[in-house]
Jmol script that loads the backbone (N, CA, C; Angstrom):
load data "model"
ATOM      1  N   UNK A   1       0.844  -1.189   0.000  1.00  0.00           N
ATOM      2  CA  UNK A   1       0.000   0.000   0.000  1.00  0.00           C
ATOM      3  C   UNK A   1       0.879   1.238   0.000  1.00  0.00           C
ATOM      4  N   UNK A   2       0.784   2.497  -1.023  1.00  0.00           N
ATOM      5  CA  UNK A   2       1.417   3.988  -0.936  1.00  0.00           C
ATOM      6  C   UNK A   2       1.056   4.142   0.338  1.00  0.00           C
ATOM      7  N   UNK A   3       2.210   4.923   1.138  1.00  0.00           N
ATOM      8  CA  UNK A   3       1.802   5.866   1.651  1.00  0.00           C
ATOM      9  C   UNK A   3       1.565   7.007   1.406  1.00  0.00           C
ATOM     10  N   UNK A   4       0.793   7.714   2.167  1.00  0.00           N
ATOM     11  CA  UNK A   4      -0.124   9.326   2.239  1.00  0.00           C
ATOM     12  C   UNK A   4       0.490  10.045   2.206  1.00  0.00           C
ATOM     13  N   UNK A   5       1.232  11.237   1.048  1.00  0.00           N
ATOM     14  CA  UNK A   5       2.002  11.895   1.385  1.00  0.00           C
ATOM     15  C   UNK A   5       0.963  13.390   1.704  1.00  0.00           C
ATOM     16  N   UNK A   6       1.354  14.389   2.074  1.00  0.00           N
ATOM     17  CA  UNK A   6       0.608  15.536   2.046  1.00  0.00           C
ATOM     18  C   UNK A   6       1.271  16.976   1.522  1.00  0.00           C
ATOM     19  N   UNK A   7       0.267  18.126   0.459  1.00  0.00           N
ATOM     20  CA  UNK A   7       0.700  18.847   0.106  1.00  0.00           C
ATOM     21  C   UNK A   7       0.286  20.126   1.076  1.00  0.00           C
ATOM     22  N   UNK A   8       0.032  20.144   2.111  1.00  0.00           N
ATOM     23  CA  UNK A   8      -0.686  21.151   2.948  1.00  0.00           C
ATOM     24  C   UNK A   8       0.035  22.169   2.785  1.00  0.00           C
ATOM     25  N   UNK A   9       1.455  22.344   3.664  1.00  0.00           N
ATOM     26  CA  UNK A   9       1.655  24.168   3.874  1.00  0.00           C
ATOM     27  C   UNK A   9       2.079  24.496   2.389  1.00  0.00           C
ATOM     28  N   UNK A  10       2.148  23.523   1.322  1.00  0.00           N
ATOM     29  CA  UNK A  10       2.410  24.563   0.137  1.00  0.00           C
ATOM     30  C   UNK A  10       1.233  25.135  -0.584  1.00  0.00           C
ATOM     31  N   UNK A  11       0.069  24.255  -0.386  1.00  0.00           N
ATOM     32  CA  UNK A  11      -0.911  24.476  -1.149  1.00  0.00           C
ATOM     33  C   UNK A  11      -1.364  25.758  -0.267  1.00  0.00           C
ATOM     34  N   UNK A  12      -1.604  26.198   0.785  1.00  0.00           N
ATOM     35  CA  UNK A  12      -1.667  27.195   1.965  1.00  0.00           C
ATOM     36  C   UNK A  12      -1.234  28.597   1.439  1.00  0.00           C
ATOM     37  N   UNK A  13       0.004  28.059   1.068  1.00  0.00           N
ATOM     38  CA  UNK A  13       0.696  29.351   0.971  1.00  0.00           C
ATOM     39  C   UNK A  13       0.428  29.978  -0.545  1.00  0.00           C
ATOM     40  N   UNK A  14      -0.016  28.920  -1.625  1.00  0.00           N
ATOM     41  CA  UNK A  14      -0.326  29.634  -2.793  1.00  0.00           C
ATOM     42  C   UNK A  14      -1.691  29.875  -3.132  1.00  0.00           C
ATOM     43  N   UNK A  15      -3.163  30.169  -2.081  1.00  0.00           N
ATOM     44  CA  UNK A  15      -4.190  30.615  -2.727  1.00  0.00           C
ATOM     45  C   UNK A  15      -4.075  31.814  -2.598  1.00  0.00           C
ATOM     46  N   UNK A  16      -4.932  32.506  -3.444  1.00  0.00           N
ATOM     47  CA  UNK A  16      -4.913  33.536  -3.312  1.00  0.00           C
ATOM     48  C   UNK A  16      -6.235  33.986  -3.645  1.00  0.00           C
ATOM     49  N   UNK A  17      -6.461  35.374  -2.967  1.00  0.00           N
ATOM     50  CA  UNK A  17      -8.133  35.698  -3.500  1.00  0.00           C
ATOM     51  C   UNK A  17      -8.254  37.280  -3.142  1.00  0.00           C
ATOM     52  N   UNK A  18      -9.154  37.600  -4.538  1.00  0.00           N
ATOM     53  CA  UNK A  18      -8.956  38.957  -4.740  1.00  0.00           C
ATOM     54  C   UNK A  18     -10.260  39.324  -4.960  1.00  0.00           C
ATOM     55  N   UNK A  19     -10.598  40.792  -4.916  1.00  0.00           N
ATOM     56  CA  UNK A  19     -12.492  41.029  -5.038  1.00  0.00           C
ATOM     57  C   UNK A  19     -11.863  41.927  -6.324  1.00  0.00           C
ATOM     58  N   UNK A  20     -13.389  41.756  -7.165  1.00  0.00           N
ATOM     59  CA  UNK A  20     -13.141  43.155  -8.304  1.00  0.00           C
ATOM     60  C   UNK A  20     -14.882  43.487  -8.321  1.00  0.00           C
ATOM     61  N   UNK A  21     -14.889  44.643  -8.946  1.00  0.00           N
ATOM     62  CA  UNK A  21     -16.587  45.074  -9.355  1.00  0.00           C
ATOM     63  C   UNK A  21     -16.652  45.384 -10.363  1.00  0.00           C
ATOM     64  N   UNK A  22     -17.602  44.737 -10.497  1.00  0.00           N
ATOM     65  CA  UNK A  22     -18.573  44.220 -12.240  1.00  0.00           C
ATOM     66  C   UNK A  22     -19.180  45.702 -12.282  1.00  0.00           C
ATOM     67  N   UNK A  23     -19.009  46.155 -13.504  1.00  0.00           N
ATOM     68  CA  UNK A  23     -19.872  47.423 -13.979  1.00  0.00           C
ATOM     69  C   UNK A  23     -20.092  47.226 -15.340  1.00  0.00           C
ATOM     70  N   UNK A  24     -21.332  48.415 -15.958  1.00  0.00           N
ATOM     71  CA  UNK A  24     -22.045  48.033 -17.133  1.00  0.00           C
ATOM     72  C   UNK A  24     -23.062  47.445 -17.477  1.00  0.00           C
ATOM     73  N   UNK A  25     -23.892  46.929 -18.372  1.00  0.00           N
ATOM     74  CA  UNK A  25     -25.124  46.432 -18.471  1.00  0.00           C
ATOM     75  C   UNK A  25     -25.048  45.552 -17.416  1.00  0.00           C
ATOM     76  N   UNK A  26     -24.504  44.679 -16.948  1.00  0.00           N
ATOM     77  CA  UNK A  26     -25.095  43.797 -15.760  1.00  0.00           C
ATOM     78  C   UNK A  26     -24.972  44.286 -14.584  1.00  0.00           C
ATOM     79  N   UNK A  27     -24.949  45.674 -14.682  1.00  0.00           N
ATOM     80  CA  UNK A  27     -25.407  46.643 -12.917  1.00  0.00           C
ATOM     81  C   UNK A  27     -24.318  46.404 -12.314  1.00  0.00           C
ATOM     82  N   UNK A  28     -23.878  46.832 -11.080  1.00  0.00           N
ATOM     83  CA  UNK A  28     -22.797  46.814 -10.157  1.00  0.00           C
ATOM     84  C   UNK A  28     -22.602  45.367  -9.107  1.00  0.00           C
ATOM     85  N   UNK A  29     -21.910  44.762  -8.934  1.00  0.00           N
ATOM     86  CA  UNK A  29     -21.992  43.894  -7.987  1.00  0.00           C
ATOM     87  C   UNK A  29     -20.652  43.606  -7.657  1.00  0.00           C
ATOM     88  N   UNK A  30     -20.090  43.531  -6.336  1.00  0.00           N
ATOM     89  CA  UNK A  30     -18.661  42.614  -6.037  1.00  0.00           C
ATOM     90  C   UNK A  30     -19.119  41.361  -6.481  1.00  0.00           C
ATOM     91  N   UNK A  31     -17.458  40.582  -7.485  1.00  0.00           N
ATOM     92  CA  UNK A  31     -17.166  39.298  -6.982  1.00  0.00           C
ATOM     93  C   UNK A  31     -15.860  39.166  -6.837  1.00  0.00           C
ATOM     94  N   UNK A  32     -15.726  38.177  -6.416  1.00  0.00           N
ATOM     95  CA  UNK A  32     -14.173  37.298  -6.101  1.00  0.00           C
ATOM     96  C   UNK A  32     -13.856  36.107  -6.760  1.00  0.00           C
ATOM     97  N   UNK A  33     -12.619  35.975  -6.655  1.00  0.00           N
ATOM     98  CA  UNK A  33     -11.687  34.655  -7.658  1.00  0.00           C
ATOM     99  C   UNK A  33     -10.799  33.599  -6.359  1.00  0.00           C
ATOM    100  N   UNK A  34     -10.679  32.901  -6.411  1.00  0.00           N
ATOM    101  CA  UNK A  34     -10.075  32.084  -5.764  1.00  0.00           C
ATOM    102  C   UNK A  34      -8.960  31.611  -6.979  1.00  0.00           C
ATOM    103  N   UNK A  35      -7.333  31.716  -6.452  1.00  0.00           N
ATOM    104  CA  UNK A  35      -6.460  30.739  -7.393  1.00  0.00           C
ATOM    105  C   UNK A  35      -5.538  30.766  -6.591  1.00  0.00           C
ATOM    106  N   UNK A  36      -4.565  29.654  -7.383  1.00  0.00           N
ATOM    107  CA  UNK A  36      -3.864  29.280  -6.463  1.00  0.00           C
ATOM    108  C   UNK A  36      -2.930  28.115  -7.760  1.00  0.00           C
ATOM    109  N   UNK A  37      -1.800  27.515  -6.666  1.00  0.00           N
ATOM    110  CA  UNK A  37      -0.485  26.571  -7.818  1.00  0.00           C
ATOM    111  C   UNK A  37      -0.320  25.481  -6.523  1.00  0.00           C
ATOM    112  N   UNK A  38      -1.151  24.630  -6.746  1.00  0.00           N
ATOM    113  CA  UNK A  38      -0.940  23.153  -6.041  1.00  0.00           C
ATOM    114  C   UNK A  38       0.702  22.786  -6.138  1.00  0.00           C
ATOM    115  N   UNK A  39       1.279  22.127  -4.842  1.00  0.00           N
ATOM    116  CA  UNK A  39       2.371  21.996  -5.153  1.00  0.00           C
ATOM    117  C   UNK A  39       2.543  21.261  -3.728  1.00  0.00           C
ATOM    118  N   UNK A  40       3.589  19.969  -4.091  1.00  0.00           N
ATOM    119  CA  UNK A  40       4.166  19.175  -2.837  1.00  0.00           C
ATOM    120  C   UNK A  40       5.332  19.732  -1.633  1.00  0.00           C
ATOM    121  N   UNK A  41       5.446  19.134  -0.394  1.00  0.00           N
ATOM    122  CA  UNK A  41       6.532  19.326   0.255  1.00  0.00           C
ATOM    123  C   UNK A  41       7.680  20.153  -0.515  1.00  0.00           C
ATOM    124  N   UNK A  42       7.894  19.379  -1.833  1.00  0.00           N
ATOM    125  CA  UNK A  42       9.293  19.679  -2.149  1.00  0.00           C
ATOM    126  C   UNK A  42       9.538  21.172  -3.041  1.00  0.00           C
ATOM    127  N   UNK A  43       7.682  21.436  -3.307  1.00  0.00           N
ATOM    128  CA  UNK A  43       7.631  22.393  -3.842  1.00  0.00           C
ATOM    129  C   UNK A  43       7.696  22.140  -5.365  1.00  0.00           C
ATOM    130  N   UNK A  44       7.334  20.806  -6.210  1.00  0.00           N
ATOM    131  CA  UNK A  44       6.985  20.156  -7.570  1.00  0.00           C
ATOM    132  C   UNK A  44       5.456  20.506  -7.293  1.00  0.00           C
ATOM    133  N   UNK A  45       5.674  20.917  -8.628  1.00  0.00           N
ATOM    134  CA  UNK A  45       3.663  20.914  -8.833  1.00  0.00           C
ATOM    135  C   UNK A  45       3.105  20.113  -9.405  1.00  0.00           C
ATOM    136  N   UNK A  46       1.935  20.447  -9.049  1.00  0.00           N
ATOM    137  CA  UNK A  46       0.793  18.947  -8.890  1.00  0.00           C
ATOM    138  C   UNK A  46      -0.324  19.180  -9.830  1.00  0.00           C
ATOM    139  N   UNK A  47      -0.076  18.440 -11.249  1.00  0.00           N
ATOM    140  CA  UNK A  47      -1.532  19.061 -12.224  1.00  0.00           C
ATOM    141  C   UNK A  47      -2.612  17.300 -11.494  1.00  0.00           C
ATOM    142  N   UNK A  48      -3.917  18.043 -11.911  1.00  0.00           N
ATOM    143  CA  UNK A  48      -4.812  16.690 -11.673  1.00  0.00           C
ATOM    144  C   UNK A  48      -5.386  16.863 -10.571  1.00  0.00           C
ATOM    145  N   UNK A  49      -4.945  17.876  -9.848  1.00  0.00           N
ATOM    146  CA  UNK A  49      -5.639  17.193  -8.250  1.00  0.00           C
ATOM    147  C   UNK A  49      -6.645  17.927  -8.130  1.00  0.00           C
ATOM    148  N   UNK A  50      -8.179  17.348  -8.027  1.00  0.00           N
ATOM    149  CA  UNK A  50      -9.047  17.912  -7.626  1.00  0.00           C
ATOM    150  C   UNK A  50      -9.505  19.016  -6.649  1.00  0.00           C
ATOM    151  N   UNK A  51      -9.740  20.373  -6.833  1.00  0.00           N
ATOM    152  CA  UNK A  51      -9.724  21.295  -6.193  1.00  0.00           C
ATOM    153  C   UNK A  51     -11.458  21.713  -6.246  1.00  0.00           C
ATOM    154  N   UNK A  52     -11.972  21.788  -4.946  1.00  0.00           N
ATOM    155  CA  UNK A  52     -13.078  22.019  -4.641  1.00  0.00           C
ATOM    156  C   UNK A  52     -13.453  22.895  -3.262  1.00  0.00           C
ATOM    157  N   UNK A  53     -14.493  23.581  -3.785  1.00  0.00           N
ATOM    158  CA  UNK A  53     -14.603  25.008  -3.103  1.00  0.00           C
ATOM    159  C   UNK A  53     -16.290  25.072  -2.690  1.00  0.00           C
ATOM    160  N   UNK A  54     -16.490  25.595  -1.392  1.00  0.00           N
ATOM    161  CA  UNK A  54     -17.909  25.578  -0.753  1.00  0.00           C
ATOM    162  C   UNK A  54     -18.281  26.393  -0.029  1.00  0.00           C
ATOM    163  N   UNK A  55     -19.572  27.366  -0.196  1.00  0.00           N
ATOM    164  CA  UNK A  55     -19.848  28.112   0.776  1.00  0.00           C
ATOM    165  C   UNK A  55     -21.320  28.096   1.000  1.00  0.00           C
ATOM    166  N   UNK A  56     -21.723  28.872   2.030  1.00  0.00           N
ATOM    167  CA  UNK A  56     -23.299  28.837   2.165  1.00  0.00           C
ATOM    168  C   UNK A  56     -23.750  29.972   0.806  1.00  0.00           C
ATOM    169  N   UNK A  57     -23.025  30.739   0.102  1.00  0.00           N
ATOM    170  CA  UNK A  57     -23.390  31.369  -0.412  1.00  0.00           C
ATOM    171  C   UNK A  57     -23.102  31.745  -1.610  1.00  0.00           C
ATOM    172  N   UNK A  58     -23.219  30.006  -2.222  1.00  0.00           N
ATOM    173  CA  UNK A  58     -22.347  30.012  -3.258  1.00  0.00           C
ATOM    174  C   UNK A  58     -23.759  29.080  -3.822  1.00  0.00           C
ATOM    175  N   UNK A  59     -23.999  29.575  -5.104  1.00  0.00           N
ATOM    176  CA  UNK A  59     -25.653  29.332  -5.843  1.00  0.00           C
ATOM    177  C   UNK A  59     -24.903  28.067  -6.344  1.00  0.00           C
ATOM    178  N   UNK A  60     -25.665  27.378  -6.441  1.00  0.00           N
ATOM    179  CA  UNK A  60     -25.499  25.863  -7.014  1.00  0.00           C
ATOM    180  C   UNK A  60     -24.973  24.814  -6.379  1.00  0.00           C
ATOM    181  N   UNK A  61     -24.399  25.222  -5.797  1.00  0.00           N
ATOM    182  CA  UNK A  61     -23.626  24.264  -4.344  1.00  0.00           C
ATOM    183  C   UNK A  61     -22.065  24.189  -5.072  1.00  0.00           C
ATOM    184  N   UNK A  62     -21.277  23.054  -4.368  1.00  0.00           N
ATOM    185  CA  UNK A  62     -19.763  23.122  -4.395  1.00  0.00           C
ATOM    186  C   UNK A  62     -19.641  23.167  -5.874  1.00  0.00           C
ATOM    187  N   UNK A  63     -18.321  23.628  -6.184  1.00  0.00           N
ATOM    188  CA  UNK A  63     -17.470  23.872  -7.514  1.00  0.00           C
ATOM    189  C   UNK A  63     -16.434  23.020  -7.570  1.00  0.00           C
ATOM    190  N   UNK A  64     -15.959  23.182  -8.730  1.00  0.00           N
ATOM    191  CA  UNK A  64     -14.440  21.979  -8.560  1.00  0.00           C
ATOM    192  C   UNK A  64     -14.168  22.536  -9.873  1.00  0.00           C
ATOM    193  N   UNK A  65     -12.718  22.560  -9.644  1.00  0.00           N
ATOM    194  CA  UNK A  65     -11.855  22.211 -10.516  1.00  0.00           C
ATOM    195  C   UNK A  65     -10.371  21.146 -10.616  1.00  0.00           C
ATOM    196  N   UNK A  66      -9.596  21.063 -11.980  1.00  0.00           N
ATOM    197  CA  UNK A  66      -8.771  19.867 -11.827  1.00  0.00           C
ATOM    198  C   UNK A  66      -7.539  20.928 -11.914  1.00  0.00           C
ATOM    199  N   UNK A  67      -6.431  20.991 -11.370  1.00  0.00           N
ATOM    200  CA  UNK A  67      -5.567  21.786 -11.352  1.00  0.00           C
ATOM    201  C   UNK A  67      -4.805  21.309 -13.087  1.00  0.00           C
ATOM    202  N   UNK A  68      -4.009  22.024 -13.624  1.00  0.00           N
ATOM    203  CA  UNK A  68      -3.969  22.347 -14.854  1.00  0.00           C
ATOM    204  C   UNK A  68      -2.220  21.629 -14.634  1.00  0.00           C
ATOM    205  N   UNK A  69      -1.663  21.667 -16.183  1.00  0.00           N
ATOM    206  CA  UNK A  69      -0.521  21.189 -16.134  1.00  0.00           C
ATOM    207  C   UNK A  69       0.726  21.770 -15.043  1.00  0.00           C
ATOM    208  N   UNK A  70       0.414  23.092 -15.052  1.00  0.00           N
ATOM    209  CA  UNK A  70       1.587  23.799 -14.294  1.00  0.00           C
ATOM    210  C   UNK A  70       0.773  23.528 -12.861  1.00  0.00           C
ATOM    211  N   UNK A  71      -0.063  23.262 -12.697  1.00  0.00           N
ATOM    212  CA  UNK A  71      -0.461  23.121 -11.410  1.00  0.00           C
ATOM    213  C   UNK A  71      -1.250  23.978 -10.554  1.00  0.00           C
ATOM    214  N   UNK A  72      -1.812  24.659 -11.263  1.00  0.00           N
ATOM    215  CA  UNK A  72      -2.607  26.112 -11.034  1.00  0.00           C
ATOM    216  C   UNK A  72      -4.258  25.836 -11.584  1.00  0.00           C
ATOM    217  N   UNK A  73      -4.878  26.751 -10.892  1.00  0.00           N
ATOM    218  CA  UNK A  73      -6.220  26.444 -10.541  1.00  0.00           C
ATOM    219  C   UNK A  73      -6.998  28.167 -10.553  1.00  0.00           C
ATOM    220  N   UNK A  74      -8.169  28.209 -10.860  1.00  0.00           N
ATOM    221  CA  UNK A  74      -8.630  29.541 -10.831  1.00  0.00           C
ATOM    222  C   UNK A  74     -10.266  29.377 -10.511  1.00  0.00           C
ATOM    223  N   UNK A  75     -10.785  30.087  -9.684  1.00  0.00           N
ATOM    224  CA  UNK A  75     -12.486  29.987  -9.971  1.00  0.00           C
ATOM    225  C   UNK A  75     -12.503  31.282  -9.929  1.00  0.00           C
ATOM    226  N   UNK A  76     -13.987  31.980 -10.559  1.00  0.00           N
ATOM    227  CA  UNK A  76     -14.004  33.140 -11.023  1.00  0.00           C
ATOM    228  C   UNK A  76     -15.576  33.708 -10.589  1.00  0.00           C
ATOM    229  N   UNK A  77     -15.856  34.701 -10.319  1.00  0.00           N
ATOM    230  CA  UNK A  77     -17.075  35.732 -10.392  1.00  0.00           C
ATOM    231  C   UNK A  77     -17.830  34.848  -8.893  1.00  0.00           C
ATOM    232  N   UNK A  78     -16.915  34.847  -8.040  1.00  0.00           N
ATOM    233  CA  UNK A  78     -17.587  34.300  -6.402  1.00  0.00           C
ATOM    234  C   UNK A  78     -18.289  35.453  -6.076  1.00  0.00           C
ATOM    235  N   UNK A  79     -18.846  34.940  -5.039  1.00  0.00           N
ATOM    236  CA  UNK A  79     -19.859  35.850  -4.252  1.00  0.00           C
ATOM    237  C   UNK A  79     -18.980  36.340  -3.050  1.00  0.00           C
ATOM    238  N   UNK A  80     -18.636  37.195  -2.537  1.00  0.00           N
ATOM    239  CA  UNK A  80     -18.055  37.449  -1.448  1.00  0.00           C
ATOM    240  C   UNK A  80     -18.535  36.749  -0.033  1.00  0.00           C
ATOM    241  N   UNK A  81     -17.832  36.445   0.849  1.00  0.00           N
ATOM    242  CA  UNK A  81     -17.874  35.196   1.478  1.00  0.00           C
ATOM    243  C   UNK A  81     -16.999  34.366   2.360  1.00  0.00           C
ATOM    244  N   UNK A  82     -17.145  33.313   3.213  1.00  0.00           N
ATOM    245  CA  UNK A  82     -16.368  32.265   3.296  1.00  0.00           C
ATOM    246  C   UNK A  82     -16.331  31.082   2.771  1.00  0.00           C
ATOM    247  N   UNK A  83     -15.161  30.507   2.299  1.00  0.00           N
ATOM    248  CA  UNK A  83     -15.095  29.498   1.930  1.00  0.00           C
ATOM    249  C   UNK A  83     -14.209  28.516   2.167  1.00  0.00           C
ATOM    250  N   UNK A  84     -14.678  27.112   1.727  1.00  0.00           N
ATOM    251  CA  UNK A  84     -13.805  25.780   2.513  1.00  0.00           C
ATOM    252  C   UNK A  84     -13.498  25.492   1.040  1.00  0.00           C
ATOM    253  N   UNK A  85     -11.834  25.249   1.236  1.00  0.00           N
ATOM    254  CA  UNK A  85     -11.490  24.671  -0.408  1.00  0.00           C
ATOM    255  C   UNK A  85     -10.785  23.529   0.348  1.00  0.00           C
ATOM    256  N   UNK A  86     -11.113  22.554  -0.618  1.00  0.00           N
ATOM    257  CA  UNK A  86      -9.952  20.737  -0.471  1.00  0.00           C
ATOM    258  C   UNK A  86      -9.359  20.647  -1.614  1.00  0.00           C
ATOM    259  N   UNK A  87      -8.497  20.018  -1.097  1.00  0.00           N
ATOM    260  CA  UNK A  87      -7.213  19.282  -2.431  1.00  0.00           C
ATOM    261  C   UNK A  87      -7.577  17.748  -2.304  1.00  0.00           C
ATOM    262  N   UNK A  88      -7.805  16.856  -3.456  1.00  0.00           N
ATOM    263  CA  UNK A  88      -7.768  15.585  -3.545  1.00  0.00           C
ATOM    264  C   UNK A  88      -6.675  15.140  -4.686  1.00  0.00           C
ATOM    265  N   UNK A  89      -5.833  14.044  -4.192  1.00  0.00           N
ATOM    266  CA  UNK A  89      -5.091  13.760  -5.426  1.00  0.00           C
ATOM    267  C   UNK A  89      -4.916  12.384  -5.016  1.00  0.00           C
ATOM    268  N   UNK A  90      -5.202  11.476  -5.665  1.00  0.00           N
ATOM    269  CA  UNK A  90      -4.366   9.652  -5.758  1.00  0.00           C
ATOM    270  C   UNK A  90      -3.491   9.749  -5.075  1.00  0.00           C
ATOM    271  N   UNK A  91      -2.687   9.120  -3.858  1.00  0.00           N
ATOM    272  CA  UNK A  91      -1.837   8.981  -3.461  1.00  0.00           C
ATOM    273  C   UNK A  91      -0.934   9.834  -2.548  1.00  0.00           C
ATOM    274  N   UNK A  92      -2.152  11.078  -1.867  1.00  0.00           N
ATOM    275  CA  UNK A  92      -1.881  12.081  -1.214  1.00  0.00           C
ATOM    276  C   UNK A  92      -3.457  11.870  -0.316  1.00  0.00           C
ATOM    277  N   UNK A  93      -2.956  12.709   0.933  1.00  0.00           N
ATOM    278  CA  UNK A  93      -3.985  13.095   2.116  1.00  0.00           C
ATOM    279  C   UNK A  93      -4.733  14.301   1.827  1.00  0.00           C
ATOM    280  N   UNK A  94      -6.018  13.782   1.751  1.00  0.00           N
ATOM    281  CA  UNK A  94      -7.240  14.943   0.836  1.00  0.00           C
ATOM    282  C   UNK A  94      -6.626  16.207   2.114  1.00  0.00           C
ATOM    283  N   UNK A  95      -6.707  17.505   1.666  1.00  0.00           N
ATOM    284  CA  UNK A  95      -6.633  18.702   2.681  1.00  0.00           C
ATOM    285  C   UNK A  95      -7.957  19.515   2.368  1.00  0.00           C
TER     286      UNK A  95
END
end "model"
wireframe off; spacefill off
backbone 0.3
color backbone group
């Protein structure tokens, strides 16, 4: 059996999240982006790993995305908020 490795304090240290406001025919409103560059202990990045994001105030319920070759991830036009994001990958400890 693999053991569990974990990408925690790197994945930690690369989200990032920023607000902007929508103007023009679709009226004024804040939203926010969540992104971020999945990446192991050693600091190698991690494409594939399921990245999923949840809030009470997020229309449709949870989001997901698959982190991309370089290992980077983006969601776009959030609602301002809190949110719980996880990392899942094969052969790593879901965070």
């Amino acid at each position: 059996m693999q053991s569990l490795r974990t990408f925690f304090p790197a994945v930690v240290a690369a989200l990032a999240f920023s607000l902007s406001t929508a103007s023009g025919a679709e009226g004024q409103g804040v939203t926010g982006s969540i992104d971020g560059t999945v990446s192991d202990e050693t600091g190698a990045v991690l494409p594939g790993v399921t990245v999923t994001i949840s809030s009470l105030g997020l229309l449709g319920g949870e989001q997901f995305r698959v982190s991309e070759g370089d290992g980077s991830f983006r969601f776009t036009a959030l609602p301002p908020g809190r949110y719980a994001v996880s990392f899942e990958l094969a052969g790593f400890q879901r965070v």
